[in-house]
DODREN-385715 format. One record per atom (N, C-alpha, C, O): residue in one letter; x, y, z. Coordinates in steps of 0.02 Angstrom, whole numbers, padded with zeros to 5 digits, always signed. Atoms other than C-alpha are relative to their C-alpha. Layout:
BEGIN
aXYZ ...
// end
This chain:
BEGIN
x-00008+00006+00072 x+04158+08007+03879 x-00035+00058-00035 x-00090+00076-00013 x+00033-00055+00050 x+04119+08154+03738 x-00005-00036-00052 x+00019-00090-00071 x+00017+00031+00080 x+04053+08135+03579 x-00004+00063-00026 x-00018+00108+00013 x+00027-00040+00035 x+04036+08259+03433 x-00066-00040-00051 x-00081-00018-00107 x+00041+00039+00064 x+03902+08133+03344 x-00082-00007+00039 x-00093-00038+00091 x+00063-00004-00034 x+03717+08159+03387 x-00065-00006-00048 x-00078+00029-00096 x+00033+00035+00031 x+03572+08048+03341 x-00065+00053+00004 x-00078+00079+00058 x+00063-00041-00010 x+03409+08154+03302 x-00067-00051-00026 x-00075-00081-00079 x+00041+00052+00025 x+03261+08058+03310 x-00082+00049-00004 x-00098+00083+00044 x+00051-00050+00033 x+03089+08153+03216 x-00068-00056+00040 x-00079-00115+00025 x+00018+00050-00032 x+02964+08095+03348 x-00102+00047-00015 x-00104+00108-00006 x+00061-00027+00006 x+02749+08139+03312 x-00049-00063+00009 x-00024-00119+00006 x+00050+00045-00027 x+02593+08037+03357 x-00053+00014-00069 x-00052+00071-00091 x+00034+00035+00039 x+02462+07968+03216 x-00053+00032+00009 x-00084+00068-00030 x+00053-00038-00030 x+02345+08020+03326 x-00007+00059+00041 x-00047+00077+00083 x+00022-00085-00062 x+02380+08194+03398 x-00044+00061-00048 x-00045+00063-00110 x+00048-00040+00030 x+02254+08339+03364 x+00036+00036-00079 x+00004+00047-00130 x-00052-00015+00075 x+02407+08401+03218 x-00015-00019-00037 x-00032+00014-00086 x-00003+00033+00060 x+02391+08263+03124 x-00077-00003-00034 x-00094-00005-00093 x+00078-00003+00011 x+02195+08263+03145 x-00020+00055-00046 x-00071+00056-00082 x+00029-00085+00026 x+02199+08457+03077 x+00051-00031-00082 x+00031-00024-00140 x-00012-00001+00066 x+02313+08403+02945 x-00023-00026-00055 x-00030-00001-00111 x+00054+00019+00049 x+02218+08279+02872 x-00086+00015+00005 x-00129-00021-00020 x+00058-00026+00020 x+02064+08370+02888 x+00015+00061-00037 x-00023+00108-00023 x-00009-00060+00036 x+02143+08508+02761 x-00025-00034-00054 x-00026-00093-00070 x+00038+00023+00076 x+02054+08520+02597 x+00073-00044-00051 x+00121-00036-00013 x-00045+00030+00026 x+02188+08421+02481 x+00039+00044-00042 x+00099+00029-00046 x-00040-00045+00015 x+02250+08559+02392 x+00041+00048+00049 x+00098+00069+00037 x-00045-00037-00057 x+02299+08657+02553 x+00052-00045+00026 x+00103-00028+00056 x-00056+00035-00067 x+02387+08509+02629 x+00080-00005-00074 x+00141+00006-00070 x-00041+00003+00043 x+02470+08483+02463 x+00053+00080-00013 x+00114+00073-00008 x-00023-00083-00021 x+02537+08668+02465 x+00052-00010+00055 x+00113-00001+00053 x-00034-00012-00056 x+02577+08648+02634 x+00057-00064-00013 x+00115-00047-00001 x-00065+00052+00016 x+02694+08482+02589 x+00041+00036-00042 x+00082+00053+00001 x-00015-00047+00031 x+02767+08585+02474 x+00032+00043+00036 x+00092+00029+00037 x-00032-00033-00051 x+02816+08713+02594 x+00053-00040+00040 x+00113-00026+00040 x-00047+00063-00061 x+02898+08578+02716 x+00035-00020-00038 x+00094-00012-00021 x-00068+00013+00016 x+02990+08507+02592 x+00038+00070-00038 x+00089+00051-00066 x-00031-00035+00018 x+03051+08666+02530 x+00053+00021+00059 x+00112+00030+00046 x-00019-00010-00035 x+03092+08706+02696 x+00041-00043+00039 x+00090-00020+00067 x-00051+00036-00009 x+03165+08552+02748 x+00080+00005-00043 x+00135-00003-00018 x-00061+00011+00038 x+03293+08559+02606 x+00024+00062+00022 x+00084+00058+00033 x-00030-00054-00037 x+03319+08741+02678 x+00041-00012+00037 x+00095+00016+00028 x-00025+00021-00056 x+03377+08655+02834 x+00067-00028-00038 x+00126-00010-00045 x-00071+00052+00050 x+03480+08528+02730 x+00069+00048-00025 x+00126+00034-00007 x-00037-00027+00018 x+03570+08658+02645 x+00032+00044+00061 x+00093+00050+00062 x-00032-00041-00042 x+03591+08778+02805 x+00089-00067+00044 x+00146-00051+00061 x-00034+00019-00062 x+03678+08628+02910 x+00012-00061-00035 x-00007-00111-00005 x-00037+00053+00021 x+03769+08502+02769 x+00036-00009+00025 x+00047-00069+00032 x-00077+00008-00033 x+03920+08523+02853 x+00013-00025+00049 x+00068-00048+00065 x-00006+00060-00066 x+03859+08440+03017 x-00031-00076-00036 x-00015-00132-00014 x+00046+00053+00010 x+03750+08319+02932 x+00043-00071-00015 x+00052-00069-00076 x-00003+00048+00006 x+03828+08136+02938 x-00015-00045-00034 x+00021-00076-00072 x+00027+00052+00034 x+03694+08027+02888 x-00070+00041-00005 x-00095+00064+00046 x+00063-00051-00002 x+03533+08124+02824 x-00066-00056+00023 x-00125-00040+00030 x+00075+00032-00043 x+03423+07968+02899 x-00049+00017-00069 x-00037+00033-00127 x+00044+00023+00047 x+03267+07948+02822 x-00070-00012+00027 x-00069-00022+00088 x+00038+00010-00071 x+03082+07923+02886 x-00006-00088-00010 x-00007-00128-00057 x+00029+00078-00009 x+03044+07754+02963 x-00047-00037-00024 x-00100-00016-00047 x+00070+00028+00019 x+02947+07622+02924 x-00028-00050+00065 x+00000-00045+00119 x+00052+00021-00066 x+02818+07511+03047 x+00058-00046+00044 x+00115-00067+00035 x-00040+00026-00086 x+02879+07439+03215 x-00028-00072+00003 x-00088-00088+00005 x+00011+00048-00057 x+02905+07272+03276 x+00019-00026+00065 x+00064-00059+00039 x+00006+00010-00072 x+02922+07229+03446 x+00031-00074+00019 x-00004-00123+00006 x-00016+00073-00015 x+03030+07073+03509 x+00001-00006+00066 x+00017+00052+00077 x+00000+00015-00070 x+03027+07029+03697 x+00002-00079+00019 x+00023-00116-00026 x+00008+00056-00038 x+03008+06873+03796 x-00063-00011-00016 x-00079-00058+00020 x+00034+00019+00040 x+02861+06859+03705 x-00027-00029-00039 x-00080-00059-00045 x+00001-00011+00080 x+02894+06859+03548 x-00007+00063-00034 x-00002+00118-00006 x-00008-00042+00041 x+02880+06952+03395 x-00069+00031-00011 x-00116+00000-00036 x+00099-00022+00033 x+02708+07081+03375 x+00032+00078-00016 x+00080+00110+00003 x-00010-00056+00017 x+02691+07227+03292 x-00029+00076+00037 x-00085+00076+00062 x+00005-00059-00048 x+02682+07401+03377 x-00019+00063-00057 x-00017+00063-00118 x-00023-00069+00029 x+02664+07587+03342 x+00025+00052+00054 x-00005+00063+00107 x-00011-00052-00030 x+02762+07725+03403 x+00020+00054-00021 x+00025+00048-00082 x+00005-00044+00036 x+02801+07901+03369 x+00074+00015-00038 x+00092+00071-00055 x-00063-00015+00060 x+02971+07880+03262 x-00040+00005-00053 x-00083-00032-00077 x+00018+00011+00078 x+02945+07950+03112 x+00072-00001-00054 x+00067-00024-00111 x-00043-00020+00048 x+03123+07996+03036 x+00062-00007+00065 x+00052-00008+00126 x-00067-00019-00032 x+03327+08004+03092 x+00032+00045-00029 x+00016+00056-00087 x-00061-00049+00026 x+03449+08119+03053 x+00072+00006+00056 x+00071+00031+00112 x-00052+00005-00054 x+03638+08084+03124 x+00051+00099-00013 x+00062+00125-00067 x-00043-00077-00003 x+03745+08278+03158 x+00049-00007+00035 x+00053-00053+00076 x-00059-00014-00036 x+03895+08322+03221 x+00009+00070+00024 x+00009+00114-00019 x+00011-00077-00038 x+03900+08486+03344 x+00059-00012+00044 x+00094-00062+00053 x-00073+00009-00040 x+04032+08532+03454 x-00039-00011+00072 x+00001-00022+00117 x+00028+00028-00061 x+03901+08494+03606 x-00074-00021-00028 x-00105-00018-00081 x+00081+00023+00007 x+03738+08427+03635 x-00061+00063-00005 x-00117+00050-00029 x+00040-00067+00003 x+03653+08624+03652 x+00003+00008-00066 x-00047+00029-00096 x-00002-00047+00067 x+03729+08663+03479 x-00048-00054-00048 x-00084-00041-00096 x+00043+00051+00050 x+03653+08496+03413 x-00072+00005-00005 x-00107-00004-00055 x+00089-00017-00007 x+03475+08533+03476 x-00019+00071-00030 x-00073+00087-00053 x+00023-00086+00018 x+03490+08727+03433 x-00005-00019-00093 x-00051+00012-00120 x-00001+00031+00073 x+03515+08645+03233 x-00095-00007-00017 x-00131+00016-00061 x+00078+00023+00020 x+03330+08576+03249 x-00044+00068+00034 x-00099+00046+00051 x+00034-00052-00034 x+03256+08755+03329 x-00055+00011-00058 x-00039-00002-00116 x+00045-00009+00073 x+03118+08789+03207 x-00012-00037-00063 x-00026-00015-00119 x-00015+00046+00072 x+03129+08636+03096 x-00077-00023-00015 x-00119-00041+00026 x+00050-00006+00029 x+02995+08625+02982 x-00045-00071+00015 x-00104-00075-00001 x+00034+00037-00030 x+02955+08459+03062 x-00068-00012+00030 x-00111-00054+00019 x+00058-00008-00040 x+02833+08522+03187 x-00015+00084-00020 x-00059+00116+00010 x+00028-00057-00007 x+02829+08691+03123 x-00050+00024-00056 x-00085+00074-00061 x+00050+00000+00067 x+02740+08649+02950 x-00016-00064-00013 x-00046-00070-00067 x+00008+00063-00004 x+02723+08476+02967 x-00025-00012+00056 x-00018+00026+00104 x+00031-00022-00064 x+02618+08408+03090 x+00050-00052+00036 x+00024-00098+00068 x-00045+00038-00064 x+02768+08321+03187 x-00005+00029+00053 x-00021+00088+00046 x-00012-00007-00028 x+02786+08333+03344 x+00055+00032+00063 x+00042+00067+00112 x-00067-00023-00015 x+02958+08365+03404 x+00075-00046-00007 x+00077-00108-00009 x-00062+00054+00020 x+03147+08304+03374 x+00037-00001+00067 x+00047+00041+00111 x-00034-00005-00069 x+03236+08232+03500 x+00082-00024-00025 x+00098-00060-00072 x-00067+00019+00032 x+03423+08223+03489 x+00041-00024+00076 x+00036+00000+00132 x-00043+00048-00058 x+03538+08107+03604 x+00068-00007-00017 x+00078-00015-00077 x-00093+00012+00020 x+03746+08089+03600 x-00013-00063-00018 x-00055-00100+00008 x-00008+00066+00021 x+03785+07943+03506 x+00066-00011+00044 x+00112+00030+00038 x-00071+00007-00020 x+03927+07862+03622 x+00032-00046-00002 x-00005-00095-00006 x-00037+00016+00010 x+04078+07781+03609 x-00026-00082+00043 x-00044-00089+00101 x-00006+00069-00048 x+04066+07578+03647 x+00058-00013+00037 x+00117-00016+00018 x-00068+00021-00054 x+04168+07538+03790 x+00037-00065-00035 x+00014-00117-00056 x-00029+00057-00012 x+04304+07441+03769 x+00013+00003-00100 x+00054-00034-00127 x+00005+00007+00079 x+04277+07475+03559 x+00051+00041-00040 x+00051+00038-00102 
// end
């Protein structure tokens, strides 16, 4: 099965040394630097409307259901964004430098084929 539809998921940790440096910036630098990121995000936005699907959004907190039950978690989703590329290389080469992790202290985006339900 192919797909042209590819799920990008904006993945960073709470606690990695990034986020530690970011919030140890004086409040006017970090503010600056948000500033930058979203300037630069909407950069992105504008370079690659034409794949963009669903522009996603960042997440909010995790719960966890199992055989369990229901408890609450954390993990490193922070955001989605759905694209359309003519492969899975062109879909990842989209996020190459995205201001995510490159001015933001994210971590990295991971992008997966969205595929077709059998039988659907």
């Amino acid at each position: 099965m192919s797909t042209d539809t590819y799920l990008a998921v904006f993945l960073g940790s709470k606690t990695s040394s990034k986020w530690a440096a970011w919030n140890a910036m004086p409040e006017a630098e970090r503010k600056a630097k948000e500033q930058e990121g979203m300037a630069g995000w909407k950069g992105w936005v504008e370079k690659h409307q034409g794949a963009i699907q669903a522009m996603g959004g960042p997440l909010g907190k995790t719960k966890k259901v199992d055989g369990k039950g229901i408890a609450d978690i954390t993990n490193e989703m922070g955001a989605f964004t759905v694209v359309r590329a003519a492969s899975h290389e062109a879909a990842a080469k989209m996020f190459e430098n995205h201001p995510h992790f490159t001015i933001f202290p994210g971590e990295r985006v991971e992008i997966m084929p969205v595929l077709p339900i059998p039988g659907g």
